[in-house]
C-alpha positions as CSV (number, residue, x, y, z in Angstrom):
1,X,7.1,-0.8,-14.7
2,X,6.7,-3.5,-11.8
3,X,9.2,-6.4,-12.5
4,X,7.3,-9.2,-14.6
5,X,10.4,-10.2,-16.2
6,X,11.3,-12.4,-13.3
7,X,7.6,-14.1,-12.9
8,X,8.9,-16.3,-16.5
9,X,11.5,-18.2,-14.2
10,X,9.0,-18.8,-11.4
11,X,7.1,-21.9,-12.7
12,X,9.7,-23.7,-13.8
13,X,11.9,-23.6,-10.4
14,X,8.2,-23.9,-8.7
15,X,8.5,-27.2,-11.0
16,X,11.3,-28.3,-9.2
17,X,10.6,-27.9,-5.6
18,X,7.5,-30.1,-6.6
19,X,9.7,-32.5,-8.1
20,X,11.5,-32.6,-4.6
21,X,8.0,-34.7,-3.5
22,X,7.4,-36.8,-6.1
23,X,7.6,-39.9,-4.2
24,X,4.4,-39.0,-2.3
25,X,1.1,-40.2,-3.2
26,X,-1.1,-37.5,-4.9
27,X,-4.2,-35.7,-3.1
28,X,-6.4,-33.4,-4.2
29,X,-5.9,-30.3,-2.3
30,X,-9.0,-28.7,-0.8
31,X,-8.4,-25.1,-0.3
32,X,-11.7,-23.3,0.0
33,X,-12.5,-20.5,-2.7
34,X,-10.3,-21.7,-5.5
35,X,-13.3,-20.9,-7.8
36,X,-13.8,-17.3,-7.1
37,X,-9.4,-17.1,-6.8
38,X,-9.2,-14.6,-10.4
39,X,-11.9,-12.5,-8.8
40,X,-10.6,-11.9,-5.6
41,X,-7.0,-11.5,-7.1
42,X,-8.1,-8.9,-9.5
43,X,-9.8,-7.1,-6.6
44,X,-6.9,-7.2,-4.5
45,X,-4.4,-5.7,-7.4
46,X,-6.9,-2.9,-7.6
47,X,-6.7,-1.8,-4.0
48,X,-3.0,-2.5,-4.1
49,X,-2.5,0.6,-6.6
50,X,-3.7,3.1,-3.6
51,X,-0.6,3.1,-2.8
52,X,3.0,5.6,-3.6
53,X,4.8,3.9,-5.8
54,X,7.4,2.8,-3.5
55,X,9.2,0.8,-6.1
56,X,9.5,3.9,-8.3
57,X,13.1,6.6,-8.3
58,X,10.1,9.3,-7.9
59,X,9.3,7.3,-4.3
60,X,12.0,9.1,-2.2
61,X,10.0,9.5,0.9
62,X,10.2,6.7,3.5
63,X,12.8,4.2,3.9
64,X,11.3,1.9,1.8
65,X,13.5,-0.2,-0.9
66,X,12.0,-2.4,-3.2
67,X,12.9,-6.2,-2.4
68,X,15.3,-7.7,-5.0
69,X,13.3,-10.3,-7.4
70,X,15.4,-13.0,-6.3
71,X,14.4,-12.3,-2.4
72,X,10.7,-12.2,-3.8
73,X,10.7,-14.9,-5.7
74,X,12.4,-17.2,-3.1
75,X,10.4,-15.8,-0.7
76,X,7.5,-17.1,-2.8
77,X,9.1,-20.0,-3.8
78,X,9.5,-21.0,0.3
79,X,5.8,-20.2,0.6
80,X,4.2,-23.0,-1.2
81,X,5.6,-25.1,2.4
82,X,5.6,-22.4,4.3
83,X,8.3,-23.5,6.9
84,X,8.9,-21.9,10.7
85,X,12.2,-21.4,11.8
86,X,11.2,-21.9,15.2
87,X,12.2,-25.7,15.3
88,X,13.6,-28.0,13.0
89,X,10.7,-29.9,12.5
90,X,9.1,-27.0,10.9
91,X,12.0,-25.6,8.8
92,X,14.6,-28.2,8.3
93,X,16.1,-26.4,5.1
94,X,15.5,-22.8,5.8
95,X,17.1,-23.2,9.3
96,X,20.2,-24.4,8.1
97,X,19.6,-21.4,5.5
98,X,18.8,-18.7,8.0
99,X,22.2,-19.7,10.1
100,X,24.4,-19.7,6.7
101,X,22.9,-16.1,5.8
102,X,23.1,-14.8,9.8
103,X,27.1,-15.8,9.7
104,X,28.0,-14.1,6.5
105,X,26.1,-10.5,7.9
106,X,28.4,-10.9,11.3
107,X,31.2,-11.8,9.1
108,X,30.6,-8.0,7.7
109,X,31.8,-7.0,11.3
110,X,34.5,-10.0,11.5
111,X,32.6,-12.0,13.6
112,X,32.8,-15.9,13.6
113,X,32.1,-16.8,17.3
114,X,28.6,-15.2,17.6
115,X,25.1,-15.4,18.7
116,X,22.7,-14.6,15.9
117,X,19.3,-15.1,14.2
118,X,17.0,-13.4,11.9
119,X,13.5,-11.1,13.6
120,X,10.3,-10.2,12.5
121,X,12.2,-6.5,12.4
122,X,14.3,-4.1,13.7
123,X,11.8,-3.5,16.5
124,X,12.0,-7.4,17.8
125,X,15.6,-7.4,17.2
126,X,16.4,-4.1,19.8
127,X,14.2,-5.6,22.2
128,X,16.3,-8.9,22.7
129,X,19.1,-7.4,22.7
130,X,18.2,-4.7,25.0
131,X,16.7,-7.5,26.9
132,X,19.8,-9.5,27.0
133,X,21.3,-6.4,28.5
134,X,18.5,-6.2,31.4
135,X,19.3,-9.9,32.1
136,X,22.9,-9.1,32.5
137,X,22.8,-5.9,34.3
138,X,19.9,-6.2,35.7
139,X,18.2,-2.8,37.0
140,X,21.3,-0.5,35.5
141,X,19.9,2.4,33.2
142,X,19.5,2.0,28.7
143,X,20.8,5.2,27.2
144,X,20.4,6.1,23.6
145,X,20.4,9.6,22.0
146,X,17.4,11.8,21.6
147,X,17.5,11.1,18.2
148,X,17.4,7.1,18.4
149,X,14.8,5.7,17.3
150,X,11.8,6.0,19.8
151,X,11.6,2.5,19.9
152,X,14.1,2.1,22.2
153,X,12.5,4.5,24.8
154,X,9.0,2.0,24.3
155,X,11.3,-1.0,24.3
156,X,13.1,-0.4,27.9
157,X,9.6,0.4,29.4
158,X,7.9,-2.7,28.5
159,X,11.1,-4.2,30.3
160,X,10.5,-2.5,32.6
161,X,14.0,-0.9,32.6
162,X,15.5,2.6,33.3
163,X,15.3,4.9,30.5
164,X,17.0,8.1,29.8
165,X,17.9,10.2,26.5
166,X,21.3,12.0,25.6
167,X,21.2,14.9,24.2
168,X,22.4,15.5,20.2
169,X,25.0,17.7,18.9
170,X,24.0,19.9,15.8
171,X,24.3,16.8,13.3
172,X,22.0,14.8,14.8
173,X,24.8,12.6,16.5
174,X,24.8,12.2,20.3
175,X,26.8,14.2,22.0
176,X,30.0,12.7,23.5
177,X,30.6,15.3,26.1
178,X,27.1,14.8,27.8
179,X,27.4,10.9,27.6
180,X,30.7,11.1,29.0
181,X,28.7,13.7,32.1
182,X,25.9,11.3,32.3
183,X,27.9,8.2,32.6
184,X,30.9,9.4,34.9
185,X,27.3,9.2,37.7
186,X,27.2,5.6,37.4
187,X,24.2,3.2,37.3
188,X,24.5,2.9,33.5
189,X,24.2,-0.3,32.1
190,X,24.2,0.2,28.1
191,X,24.4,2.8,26.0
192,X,22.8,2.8,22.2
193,X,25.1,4.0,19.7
194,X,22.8,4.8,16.6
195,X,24.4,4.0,13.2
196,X,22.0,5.9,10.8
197,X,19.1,7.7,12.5
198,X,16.2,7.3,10.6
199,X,15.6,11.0,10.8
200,X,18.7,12.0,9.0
201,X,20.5,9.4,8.7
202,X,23.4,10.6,11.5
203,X,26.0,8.3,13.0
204,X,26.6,8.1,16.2
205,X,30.5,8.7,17.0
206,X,31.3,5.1,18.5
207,X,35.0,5.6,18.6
208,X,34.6,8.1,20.9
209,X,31.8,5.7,22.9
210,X,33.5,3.0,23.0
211,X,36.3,4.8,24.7
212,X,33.9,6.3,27.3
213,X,33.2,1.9,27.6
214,X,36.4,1.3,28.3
215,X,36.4,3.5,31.4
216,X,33.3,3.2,32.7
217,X,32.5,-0.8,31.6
218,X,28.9,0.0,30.3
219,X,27.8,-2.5,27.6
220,X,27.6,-1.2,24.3
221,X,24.4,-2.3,21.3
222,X,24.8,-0.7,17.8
223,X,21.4,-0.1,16.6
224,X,22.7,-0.5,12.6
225,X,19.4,-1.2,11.6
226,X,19.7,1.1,8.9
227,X,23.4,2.0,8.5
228,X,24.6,-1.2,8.9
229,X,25.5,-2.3,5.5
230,X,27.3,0.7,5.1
231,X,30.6,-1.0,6.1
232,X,31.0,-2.3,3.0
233,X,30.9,0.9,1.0
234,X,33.8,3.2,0.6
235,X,32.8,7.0,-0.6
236,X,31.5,7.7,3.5
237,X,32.7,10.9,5.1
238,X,36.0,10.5,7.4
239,X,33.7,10.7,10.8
240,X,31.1,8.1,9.8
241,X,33.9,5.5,7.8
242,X,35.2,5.5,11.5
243,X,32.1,4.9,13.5
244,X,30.7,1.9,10.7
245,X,34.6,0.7,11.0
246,X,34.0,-0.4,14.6
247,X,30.5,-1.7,14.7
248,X,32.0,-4.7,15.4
249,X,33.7,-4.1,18.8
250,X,30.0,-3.6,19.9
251,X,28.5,-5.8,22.4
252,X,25.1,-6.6,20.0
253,X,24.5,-4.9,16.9
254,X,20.7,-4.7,15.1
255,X,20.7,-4.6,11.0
256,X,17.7,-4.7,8.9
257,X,17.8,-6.6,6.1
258,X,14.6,-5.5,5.0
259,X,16.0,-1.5,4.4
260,X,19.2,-1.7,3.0
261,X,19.4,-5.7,2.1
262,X,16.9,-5.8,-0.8
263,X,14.1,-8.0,1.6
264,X,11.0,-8.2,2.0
265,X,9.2,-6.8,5.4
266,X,9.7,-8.4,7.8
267,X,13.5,-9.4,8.3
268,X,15.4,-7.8,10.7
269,X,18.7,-9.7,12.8
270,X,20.1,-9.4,15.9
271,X,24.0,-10.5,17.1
272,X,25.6,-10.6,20.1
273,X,29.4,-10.6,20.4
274,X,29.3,-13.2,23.1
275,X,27.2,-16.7,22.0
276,X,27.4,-17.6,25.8
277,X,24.1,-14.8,25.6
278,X,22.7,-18.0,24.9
279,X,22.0,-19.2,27.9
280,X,19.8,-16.8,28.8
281,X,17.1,-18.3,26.5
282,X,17.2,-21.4,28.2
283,X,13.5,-22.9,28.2
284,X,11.8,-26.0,28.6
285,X,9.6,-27.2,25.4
286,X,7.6,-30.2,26.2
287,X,7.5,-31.2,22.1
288,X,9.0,-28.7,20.1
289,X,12.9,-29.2,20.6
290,X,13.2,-33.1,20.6
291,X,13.2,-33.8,17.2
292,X,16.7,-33.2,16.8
293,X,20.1,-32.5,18.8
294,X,20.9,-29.6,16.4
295,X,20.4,-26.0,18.0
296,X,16.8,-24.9,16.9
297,X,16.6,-21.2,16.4
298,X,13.7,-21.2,18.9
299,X,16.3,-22.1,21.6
300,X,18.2,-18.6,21.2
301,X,15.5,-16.3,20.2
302,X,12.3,-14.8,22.4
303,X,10.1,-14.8,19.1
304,X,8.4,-18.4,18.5
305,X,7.1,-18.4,15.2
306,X,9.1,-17.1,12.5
307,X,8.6,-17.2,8.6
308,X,11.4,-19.6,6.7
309,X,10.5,-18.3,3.8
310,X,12.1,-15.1,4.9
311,X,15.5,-17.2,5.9
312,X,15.3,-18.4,2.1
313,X,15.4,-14.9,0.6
314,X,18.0,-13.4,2.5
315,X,19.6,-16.5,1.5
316,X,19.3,-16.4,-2.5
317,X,19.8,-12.5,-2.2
318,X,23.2,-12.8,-0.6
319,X,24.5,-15.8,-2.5
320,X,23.6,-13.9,-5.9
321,X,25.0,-10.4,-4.3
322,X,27.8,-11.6,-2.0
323,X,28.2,-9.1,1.2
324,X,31.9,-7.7,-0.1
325,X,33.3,-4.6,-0.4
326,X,33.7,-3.5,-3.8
327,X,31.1,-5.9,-5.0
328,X,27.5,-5.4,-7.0
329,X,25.5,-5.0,-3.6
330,X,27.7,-2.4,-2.0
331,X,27.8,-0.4,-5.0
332,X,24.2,0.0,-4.7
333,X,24.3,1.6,-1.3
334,X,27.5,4.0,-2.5
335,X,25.1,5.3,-5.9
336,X,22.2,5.8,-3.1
337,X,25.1,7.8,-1.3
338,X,26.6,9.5,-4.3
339,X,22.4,10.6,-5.1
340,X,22.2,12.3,-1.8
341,X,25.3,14.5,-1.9
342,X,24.3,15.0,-5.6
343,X,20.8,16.4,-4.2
344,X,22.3,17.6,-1.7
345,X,24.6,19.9,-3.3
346,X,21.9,21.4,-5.3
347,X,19.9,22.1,-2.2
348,X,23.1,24.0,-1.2
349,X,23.3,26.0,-3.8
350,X,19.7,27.3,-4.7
351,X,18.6,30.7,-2.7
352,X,15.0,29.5,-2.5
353,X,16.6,26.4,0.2
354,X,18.4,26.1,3.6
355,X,20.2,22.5,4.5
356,X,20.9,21.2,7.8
357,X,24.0,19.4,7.6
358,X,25.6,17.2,4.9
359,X,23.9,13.7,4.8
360,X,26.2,10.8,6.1
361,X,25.0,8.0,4.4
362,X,21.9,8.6,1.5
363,X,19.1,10.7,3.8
364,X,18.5,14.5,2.9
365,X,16.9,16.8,4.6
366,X,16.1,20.5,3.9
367,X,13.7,23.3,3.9
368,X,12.2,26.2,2.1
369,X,13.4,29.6,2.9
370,X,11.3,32.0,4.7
371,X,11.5,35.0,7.2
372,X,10.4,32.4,9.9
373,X,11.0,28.7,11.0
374,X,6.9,28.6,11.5
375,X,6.5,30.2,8.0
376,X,9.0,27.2,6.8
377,X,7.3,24.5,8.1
378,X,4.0,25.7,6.6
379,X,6.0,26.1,2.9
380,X,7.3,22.4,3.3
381,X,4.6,20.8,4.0
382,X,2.9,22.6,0.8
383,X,6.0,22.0,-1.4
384,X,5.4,18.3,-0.1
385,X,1.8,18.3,-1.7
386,X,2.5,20.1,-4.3
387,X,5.7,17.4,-5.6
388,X,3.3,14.5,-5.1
389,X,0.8,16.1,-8.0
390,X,3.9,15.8,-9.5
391,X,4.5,12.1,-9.2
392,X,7.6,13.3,-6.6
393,X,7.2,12.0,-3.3
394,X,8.8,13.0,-0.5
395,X,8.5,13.1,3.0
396,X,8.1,15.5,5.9
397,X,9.8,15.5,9.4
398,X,10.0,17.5,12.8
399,X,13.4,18.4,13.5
400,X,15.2,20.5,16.1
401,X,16.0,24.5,14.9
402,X,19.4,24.1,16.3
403,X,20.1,21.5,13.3
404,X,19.7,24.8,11.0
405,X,21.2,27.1,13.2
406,X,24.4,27.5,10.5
407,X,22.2,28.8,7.7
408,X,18.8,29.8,9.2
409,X,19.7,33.4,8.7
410,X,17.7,36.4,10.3
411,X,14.9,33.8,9.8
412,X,12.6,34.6,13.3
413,X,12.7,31.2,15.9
414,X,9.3,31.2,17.0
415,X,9.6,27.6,17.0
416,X,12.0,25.0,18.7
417,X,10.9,23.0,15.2
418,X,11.1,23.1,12.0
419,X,9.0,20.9,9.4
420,X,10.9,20.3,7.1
421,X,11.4,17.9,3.7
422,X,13.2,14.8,3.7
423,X,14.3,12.4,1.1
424,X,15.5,8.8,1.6
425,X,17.6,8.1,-1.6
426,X,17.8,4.5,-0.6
427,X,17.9,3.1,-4.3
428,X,20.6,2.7,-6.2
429,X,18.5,4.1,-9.5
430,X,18.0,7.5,-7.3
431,X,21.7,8.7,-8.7
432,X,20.4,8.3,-12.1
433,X,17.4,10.2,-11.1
434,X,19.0,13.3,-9.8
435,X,18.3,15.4,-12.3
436,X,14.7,14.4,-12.9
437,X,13.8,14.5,-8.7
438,X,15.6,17.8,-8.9
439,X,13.9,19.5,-11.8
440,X,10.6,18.1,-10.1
441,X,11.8,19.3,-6.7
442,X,11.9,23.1,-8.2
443,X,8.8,23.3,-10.2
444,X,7.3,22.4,-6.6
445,X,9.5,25.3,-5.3
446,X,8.0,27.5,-8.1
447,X,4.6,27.1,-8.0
448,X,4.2,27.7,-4.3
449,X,7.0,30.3,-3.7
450,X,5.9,32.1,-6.1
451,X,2.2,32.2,-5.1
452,X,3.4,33.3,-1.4
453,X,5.3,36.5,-3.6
């Protein structure tokens, strides 16, 4: 079921790259172990199979999307030079690539007079832009919700900059009033506005924080590493169509290509609204930068070395799948939505259930009923076992009861948790899978709800 189809066109565009260096004069190359290459190949596809099948509709745990074969096969194809886009002497093409691909994700937010490059991840990308915002306000506080992502808490520490969480509302989202509380006592210098946590997958209202900005002159960084792309799609609910609508009025935004853009770990890109950031990478190379007076991507960019080959699949991807609404990629990302209110609704409607809230992009998360949150968290983790005997994989996380209040019942709180089950329907073939994940889903139900009866 793995995509082999693909591997037929590989030698013959392999073929022509190598007819790119024909002029050279031929050496035998002296890579060590080429003799013993099958065995150790075959021993690595054998360890590689201890793995979920993350490629697989069944795989609806993690946020983990299969790359598209044109993004691996470029990706390979880049490997056999293996270019870094730190300086143009070391990636000449996928540079020029890299810039191309950057520009057409800012021009998602209509941005043309920007400050961008690709990152190892969402991870590297936060921290320069949450950098960027220390260098500018230097000493003023980073706030993000309690349900960012903890990395930004990790992030402003190694920074060495003030930290502090907002609380949520009972989606998930960060709650205006308390930001507008917590920001009306000054000393705050940026304030995250999550676009898709990766808990539930709950959008921050930025309409509503960027009018708290335009008060109180705060900066403002949408961490859209995983609800980014969603501005292209057009079946959102009315409160996150607004918030994705102005990701662009932020200060820097964070996308991963490498969720929702069909790439291959590790791609992630930062932008920030103002190039004139720039300058604040300013650093002396005594051989790396002389090559050329072209802007190397080292020169605006705190990681050094950085894959090409990964600037050459985002590349291919987006020039076969062009980043427009009503196109072939973003009606990949509205079936992945259309899956999760189809689950969803299910969920909904079965006694044997309790939902949180509706999903507002393509993450689900529910629970099994039971006379008490303790007793619920015990049944999902079981249900979670018992779906992966059954080639269903899902995922279990620690949320807040207060998510559940609505529909908890007389269910006892005798914790301020609840683990529950979570499903990332981040593939487009999950819609089409509905049926089969759900049928799945309640033979799991059965087996160990009926047991506890």
């Amino acid at each position: 079921m793995l995509d082999l189809e693909s591997l037929r066109l590989f030698s013959e565009v392999a073929r022509k790259l190598d007819n790119g260096f024909r002029r050279l004069p031929a050496f035998q190359n002296q890579s060590p172990g080429m003799a013993r290459l099958a065995e150790v190949l075959n021993a690595t596809a054998e360890r590689l199979q201890d793995n979920y099948p993350y490629f697989h509709p069944l795989y609806a745990g993690q946020m983990l999307k299969p790359p598209h074969p044109v993004a691996r096969l470029a990706y390979a194809l880049a490997m056999w030079i293996n270019p870094n886009n730190h300086a143009l002497d070391g990636g000449r093409a996928t540079s020029a690539m890299e810039k191309e691909a950057v520009a057409e994700i800012a021009g998602m937010y209509g941005w043309k007079n920007f400050l961008g490059h690709l990152c190892g991840g969402g991870t590297m990308a936060n921290l320069e832009a949450l950098w960027v915002a220390g260098q500018l306000l230097p000493g003023k506080k980073i706030l993000a919700s309690e349900q960012a992502h903890y990395t930004h808490g990790r992030i402003s520490g190694v920074l060495q900059l003030p930290f502090e969480s907002v609380p949520c509302d009972a989606r998930g989202r960060m709650d205006v009033n308390a930001l507008a509380k917590r920001v009306g006592r000054g000393d705050v210098g940026t304030v995250v506005a999550t676009m898709g946590t990766t808990a539930t997958g709950s959008v921050d209202p930025l309409p509503e924080i960027l009018a708290l900005r335009a008060k109180h002159g705060f900066r403002i960084h949408a961490d859209a590493a995983y609800g980014g792309y969603f501005v292209l799609t057009e079946n959102l609910g009315e409160d996150a169509e607004r918030a994705v609508a102005r990701i662009g009025e932020a200060d820097s935004i964070v996308i991963d290509p490498h969720k929702h853009g069909l790439q291959p770990y590790g791609c992630g890109c930062v932008l920030f609204r103002d190039p004139e950031a720039g300058r604040l990478y300013k650093h002396d190379s005594p051989y790396t930068y002389f090559s050329s007076a072209e802007l190397h991507l080292g020169e605006i960019s705190l990681e050094c070395s950085r894959p090409g080959a990964a600037a050459a699949a985002l590349w291919a991807t987006q020039r076969l799948l062009p980043l427009e609404k009503g196109g072939e990629f973003a009606g990949g990302l509205e079936r992945g939505r259309k899956a999760a209110l189809a689950l969803f609704g299910k969920l909904r409607e079965d006694v044997r259930f309790v939902t949180a809230f509706s999903p507002e992009l393509d993450i689900v998360v529910f629970a099994p009923k039971a006379t008490s949150v303790s007793g619920a968290s015990v049944l999902s983790r079981k249900i979670f076992e018992a779906a992966a005997r059954r080639d269903l994989h899902l995922a279990v996380a620690e949320l807040p009861v207060r998510f559940w209040e609505e529909n908890l019942g007389a269910a006892k709180r005798d914790r301020e948790t609840i683990a529950c089950l979570r499903s990332v329907l981040i593939k487009p073939e999950h819609f089409d899978w509905v049926d089969r994940i759900w049928g799945l889903l309640s033979s799991s139900a059965d087996e160990i709800l009926g047991a506890r009866n």
